[in-house]
C-alpha positions as CSV (number, residue, x, y, z in Angstrom):
1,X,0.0,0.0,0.0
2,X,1.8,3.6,-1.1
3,X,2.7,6.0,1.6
4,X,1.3,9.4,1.4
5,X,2.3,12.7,3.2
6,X,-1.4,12.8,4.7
7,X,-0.7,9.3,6.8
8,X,2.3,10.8,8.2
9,X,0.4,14.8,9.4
10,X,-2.4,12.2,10.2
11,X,-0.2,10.3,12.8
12,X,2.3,12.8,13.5
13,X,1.2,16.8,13.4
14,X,-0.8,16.4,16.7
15,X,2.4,15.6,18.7
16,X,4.4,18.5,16.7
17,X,2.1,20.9,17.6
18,X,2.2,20.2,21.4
19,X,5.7,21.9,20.6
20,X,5.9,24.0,17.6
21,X,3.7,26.4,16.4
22,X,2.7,26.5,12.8
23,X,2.4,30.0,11.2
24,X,-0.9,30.9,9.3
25,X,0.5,29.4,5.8
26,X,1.7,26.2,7.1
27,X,-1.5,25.3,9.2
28,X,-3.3,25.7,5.8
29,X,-1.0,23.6,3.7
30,X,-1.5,21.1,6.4
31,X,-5.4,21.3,6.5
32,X,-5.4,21.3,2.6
33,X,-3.3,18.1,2.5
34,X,-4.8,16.0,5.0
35,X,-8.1,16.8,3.5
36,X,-7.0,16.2,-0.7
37,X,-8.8,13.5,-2.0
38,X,-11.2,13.0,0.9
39,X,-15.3,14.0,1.6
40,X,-14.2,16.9,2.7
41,X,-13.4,18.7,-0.7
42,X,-16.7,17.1,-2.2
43,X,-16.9,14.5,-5.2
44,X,-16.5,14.5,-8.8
45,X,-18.6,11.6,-10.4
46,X,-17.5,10.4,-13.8
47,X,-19.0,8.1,-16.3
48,X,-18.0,5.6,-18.8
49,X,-18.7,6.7,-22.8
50,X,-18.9,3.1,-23.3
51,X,-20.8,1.2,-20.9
52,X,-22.1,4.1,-18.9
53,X,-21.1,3.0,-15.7
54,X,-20.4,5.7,-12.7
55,X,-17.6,6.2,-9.9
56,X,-17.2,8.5,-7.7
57,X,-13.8,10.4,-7.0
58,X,-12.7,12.5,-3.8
59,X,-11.5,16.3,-5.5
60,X,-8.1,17.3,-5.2
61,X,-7.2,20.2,-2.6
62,X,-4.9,21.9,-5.7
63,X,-2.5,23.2,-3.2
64,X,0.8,23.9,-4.5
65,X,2.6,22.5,-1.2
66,X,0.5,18.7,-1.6
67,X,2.3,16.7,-3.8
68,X,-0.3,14.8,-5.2
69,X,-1.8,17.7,-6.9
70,X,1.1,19.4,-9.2
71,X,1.0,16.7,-12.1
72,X,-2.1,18.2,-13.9
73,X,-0.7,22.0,-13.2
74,X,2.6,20.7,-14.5
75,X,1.2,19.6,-18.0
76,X,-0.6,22.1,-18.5
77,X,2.2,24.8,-17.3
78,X,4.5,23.1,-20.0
79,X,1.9,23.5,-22.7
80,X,2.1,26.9,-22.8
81,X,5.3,27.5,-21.7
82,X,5.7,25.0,-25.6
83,X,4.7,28.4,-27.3
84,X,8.2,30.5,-25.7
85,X,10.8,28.8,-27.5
86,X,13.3,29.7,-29.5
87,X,15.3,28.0,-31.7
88,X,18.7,28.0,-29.8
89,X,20.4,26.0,-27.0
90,X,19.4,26.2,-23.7
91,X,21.5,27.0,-20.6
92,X,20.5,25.6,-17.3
93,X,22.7,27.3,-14.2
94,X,21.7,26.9,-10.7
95,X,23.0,29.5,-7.8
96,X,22.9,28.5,-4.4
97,X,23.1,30.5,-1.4
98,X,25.5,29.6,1.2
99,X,24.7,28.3,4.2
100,X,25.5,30.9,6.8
101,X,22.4,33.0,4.5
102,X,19.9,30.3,5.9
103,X,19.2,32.5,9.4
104,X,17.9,35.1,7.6
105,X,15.2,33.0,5.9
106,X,14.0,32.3,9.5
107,X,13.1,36.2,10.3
108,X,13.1,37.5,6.8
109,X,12.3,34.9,4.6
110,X,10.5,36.9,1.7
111,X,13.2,39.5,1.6
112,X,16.0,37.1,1.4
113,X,14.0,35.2,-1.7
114,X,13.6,38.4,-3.2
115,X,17.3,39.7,-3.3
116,X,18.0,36.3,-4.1
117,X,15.8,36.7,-7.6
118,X,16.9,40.3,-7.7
119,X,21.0,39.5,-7.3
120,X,21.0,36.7,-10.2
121,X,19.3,38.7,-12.5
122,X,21.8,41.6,-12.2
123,X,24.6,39.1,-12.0
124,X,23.3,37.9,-15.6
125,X,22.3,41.1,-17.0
126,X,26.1,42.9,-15.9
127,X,27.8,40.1,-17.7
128,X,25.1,40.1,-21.1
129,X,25.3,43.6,-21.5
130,X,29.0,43.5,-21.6
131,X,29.5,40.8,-23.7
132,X,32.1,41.6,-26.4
133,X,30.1,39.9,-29.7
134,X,26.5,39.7,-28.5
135,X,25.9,42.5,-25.7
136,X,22.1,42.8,-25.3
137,X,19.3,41.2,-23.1
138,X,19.1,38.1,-21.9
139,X,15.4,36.0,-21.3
140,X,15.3,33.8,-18.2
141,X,13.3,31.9,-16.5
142,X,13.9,31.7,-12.6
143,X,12.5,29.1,-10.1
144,X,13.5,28.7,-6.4
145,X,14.0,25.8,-4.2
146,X,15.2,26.0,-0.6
147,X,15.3,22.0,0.2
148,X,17.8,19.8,-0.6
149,X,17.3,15.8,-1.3
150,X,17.2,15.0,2.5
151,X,14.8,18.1,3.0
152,X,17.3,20.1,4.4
153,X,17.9,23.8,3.8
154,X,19.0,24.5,0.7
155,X,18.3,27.6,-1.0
156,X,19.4,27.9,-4.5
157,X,17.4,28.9,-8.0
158,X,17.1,27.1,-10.9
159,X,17.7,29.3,-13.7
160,X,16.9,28.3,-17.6
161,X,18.2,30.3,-19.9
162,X,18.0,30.7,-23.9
163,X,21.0,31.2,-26.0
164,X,20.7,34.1,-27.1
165,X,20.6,38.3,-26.8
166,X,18.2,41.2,-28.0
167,X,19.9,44.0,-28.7
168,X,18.8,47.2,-28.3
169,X,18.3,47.6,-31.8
170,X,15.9,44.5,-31.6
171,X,18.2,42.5,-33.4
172,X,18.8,38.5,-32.1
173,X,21.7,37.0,-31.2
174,X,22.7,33.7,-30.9
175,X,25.3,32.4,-28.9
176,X,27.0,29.4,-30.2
177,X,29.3,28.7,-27.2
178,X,28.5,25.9,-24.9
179,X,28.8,27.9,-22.2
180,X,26.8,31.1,-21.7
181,X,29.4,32.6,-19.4
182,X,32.6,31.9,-16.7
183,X,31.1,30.3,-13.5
184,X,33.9,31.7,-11.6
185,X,33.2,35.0,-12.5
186,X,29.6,34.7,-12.3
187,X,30.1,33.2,-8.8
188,X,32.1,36.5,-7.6
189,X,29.9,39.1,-8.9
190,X,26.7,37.1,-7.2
191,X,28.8,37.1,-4.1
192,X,29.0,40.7,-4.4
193,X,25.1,41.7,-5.9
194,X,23.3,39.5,-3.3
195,X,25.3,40.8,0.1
196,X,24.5,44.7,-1.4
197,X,20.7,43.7,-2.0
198,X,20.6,42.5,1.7
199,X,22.6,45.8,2.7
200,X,20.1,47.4,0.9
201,X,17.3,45.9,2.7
202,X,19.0,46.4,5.9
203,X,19.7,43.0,6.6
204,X,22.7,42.7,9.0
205,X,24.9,39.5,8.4
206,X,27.4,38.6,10.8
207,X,30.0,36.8,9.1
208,X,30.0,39.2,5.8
209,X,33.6,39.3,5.4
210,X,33.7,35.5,5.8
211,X,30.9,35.4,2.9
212,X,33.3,37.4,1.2
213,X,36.1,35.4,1.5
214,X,35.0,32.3,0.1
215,X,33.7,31.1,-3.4
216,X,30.2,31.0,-3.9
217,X,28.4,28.0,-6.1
218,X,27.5,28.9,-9.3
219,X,26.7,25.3,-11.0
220,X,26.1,25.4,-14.7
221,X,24.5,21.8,-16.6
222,X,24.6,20.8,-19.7
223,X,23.4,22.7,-22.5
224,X,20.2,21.8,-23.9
225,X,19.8,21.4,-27.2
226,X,16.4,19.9,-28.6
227,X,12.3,21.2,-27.7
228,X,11.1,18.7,-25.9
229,X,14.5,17.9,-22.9
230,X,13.7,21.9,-22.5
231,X,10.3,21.0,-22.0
232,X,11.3,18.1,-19.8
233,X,13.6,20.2,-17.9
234,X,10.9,23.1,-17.3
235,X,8.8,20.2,-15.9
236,X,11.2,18.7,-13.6
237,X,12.6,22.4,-12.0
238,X,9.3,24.3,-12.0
239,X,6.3,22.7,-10.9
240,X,7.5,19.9,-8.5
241,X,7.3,19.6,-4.8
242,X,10.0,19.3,-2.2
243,X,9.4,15.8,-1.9
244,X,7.3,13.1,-4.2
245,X,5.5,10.7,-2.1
246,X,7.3,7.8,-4.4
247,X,10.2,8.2,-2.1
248,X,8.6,7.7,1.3
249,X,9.7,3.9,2.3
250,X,7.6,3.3,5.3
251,X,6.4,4.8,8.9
252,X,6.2,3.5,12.3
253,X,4.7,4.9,15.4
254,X,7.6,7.0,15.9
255,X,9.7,8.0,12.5
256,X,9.3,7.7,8.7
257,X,11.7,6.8,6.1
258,X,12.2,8.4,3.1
259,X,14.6,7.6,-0.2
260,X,16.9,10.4,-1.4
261,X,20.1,10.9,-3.5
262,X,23.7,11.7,-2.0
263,X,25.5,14.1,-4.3
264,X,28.5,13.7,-2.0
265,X,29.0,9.8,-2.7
266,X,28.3,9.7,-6.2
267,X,24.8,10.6,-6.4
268,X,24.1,6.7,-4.3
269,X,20.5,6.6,-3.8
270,X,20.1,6.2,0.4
271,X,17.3,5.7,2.6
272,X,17.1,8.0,5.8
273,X,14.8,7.4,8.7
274,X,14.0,10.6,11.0
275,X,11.6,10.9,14.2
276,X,8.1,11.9,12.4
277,X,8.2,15.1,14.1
278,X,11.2,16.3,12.5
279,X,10.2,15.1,9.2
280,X,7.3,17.2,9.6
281,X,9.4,20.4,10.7
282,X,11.6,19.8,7.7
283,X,8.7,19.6,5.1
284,X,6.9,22.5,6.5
285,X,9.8,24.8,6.6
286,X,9.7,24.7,3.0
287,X,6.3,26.3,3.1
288,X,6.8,30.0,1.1
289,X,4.7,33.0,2.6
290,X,1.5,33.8,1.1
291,X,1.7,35.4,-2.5
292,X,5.3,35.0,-2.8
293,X,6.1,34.0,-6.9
294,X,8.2,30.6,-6.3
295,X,8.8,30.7,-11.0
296,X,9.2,33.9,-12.5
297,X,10.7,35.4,-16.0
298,X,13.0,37.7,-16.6
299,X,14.1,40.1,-19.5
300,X,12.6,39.5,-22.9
301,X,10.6,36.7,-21.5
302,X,9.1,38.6,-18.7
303,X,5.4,38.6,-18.8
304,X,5.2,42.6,-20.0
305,X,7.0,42.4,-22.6
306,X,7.0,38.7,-23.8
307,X,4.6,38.8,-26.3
308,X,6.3,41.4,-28.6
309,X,9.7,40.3,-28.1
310,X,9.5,36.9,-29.0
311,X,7.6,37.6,-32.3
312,X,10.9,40.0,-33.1
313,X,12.7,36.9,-31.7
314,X,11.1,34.3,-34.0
315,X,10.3,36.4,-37.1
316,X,14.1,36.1,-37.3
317,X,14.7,33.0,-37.3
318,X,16.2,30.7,-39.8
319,X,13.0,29.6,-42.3
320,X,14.1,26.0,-41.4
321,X,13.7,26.8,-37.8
322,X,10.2,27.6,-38.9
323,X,9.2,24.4,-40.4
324,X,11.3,21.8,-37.5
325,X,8.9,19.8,-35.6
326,X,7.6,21.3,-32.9
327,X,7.7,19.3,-29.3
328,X,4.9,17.1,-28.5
329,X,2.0,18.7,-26.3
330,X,1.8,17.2,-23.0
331,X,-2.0,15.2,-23.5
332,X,-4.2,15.0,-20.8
333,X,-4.2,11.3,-19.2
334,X,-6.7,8.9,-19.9
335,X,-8.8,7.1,-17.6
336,X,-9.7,3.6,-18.7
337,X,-13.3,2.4,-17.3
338,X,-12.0,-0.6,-14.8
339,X,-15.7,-2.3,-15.7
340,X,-15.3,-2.2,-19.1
341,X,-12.0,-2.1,-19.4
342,X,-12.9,-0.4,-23.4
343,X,-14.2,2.5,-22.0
344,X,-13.0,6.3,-21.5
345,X,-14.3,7.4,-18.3
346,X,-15.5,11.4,-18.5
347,X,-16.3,14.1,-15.9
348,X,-19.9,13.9,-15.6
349,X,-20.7,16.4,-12.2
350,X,-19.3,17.7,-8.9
351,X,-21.2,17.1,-5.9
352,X,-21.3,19.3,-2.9
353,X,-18.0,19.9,-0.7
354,X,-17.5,21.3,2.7
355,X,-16.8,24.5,2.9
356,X,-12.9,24.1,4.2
357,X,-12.0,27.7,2.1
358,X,-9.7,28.2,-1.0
359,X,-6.8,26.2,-1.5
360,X,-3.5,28.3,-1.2
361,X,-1.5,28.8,-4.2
């Protein structure tokens, strides 16, 4: 029988409680997921085409902290984000704050995130605009994580990023390196960008000339070549959760066990076993404050000017670009009737829910 992270709130979140208090976000999260896919959220009843026979499903909560709720989201997120792209490689780099930044997240979580956006794009716009043969604007698309594969702290943003600049004369650019830029370099000037943007918000940091003694990580992947492992990518870094419930192993009446992947002994795929409460403190300190963007675009893929650049982008394009075949759209799954077994089952009505509220997204 599969694990899910309802049967480990269900047994464990009372005793956390007795000793942590949850802020307004994470008691929601909570409530939403304990309640997704139960009476509480009301039914949808779908019918076969084929014989006509009826079941009854429990709704989803749709919050985006539950992890049984992102695959749907995630497909159809990819099928539009199938419309932004450009015929070049792709560059995927990923900057990661150092741990002695993690105390801030605990009494100024959404200004950290946000000079943590902020600093990267400046970082990537310093070294596009003075780029000897291309210098224009770069398009990027950001999304942070702040867990690592034990579910640990570990803030760092996933950034993809099209090869190629705008200039200011509209004209496109396309870089044919395999790297967009130095790492080492990059890694200095986000060291220096992200400690002024907490300066600038008045964030005091203790160890600053520490900070600025050592390297910062500045990881950069692969380049990506062809539609569809972009598409693949944007799936994988944007839309899922901290943890997918394929990787919890098994709970007792006092800790859970969960599967993860150690980086540090060449990527060995490990089980760990922690005391339920502290899984539960680790999960929920991944919740993000209310309204705070967790995926956002930058430069001439920034939702205000998007639109307009990209048809510059793509009306310059090679005519052969034009005519390549485009990525496959993500299809929406099909349910088999389990009478039948011929059938396609189809939504056929909601029935009434409790009123529990919105979900948070």
């Amino acid at each position: 029988m599969s694990l899910h992270l309802a049967d480990v709130l269900q047994q464990f979140l009372p005793s956390y409680q007795q000793s942590n208090k949850l802020n307004m976000q994470q008691q929601k999260a909570c409530q939403h997921i304990l309640q997704c896919r139960t009476a509480a959220l009301g039914q949808q009843l779908w019918e076969c085409q084929q014989c006509h026979q009826q079941q009854l499903v429990y709704c989803s909560c749709r919050d985006r902290n539950c992890p049984r709720c992102q695959g749907q989201r995630t497909r159809q997120w990819i099928e539009v984000q199938a419309e932004h792209l450009v015929q070049a490689r792709y560059f995927h780099l990923v900057f990661t704050l150092p741990h002695e930044l993690n105390v801030i997240s605990h009494f100024a979580e959404e200004v950290l995130y946000q000079c943590l956006f902020k600093a990267v794009w400046q970082t990537l716009s310093t070294f596009a605009q003075r780029h000897r043969k291309h210098a224009g604007q770069l398009g990027m698309t950001a999304v942070l994580h702040t867990w690592g594969q034990t579910l640990s702290q570990h803030i760092h943003l996933h950034c993809l990023i099209p090869g190629g600049m705008l200039s200011k004369t509209g004209r496109w650019q396309v870089i044919d390196k395999e790297y967009l830029f130095p790492v080492k370099a990059l890694s200095t000037v986000f060291r220096a960008k992200m400690l002024a943007a907490l300066r600038d918000e008045k964030i005091q940091i203790a160890s600053s000339e520490a900070l600025m003694s050592k390297p910062w990580s500045v990881f950069s992947k692969a380049c990506l070549c062809k539609p569809e492992t972009v598409l693949r990518y944007l799936g994988r870094y944007t839309r899922k959760g901290m943890l997918h419930e394929s990787r919890l192993v098994q709970m007792n009446e006092h800790s859970v066990s969960f599967r993860y992947k150690d980086y540090q002994d060449g990527n060995q795929k490990k089980v760990m076993t922690v005391s339920g409460e502290e899984f539960i403190r680790r999960y929920l300190s991944h919740v993000l404050p209310k309204g705070l963007m967790r995926i956002r675009h930058f430069g001439w893929l920034s939702n205000k000017s998007r639109k307009e650049k990209l048809a510059l982008i793509k009306s310059q394009e090679p005519k052969a670009a034009t005519l390549r075949k485009k990525p496959e759209a993500t299809t929406e799954p099909v349910w088999h009737c389990p009478h039948c077994k011929g059938g396609v089952l189809q939504l056929a009505g909601l029935l009434k829910r409790l009123d529990t509220g919105p979900p948070d997204n």
